[in-house]
N, C-alpha and C positions, 0 to 999 in steps of 0.2 A: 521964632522957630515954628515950623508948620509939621500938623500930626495928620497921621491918616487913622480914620476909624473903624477898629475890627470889625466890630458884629451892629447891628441896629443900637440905637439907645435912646431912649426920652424919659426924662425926670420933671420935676414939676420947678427946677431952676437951671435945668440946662435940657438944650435939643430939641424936637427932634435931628438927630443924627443918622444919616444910614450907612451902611458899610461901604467903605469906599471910601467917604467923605474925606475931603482933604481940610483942615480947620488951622488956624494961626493962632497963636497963647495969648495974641493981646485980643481974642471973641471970646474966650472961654477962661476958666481958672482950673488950666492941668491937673494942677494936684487937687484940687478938690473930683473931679472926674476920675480920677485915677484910684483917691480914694473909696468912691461909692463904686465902680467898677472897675478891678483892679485888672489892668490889660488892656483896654478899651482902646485907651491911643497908644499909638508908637510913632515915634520920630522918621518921617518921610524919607530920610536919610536913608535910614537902614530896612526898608520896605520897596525900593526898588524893585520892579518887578523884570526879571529878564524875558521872559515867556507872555507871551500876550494870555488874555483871558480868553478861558474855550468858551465857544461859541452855541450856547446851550437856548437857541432858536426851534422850535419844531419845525424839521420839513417838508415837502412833502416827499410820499410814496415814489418810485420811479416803475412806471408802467413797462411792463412789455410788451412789445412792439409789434409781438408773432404771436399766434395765439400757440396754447400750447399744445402738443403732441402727445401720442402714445409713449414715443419712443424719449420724451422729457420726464414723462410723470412715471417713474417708475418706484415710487410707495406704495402703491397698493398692487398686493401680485396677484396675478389669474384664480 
């Protein structure tokens, strides 16, 4: 069975692991992970993702094209 892993994890007899990670029972020993962090894996099965991952890139700014006007900038009055 293959698990995918919640949040970060490394111990000093398993991992490191980072979120996301997809792992198989015969690399690791479940229940002992499960025990020292109780959550950590879950069954790939049921962690299907229907929505892709948002897209948390910095981009850049979008310039404009005109420079601006009186009749644009009207935040500050007479």
């Amino acid at each position: 069975m293959k698990y995918e892993v919640q949040w970060d994890y490394v111990s000093g007899t398993a991992g490191p692991y980072c979120e996301g990670d997809i792992i198989s029972d015969s690399d690791v020993d479940v229940a002992w992970l499960q025990r020292d962090s109780p959550g950590v894996l879950v069954a790939v099965a049921k962690t299907r993702r229907q929505t892709p991952r948002r897209n948390r890139m910095a981009k850049p700014a979008e310039n404009r094209q005109e420079p601006i006007t009186k009749a644009d900038f009207k935040a500050v009055k007479d």
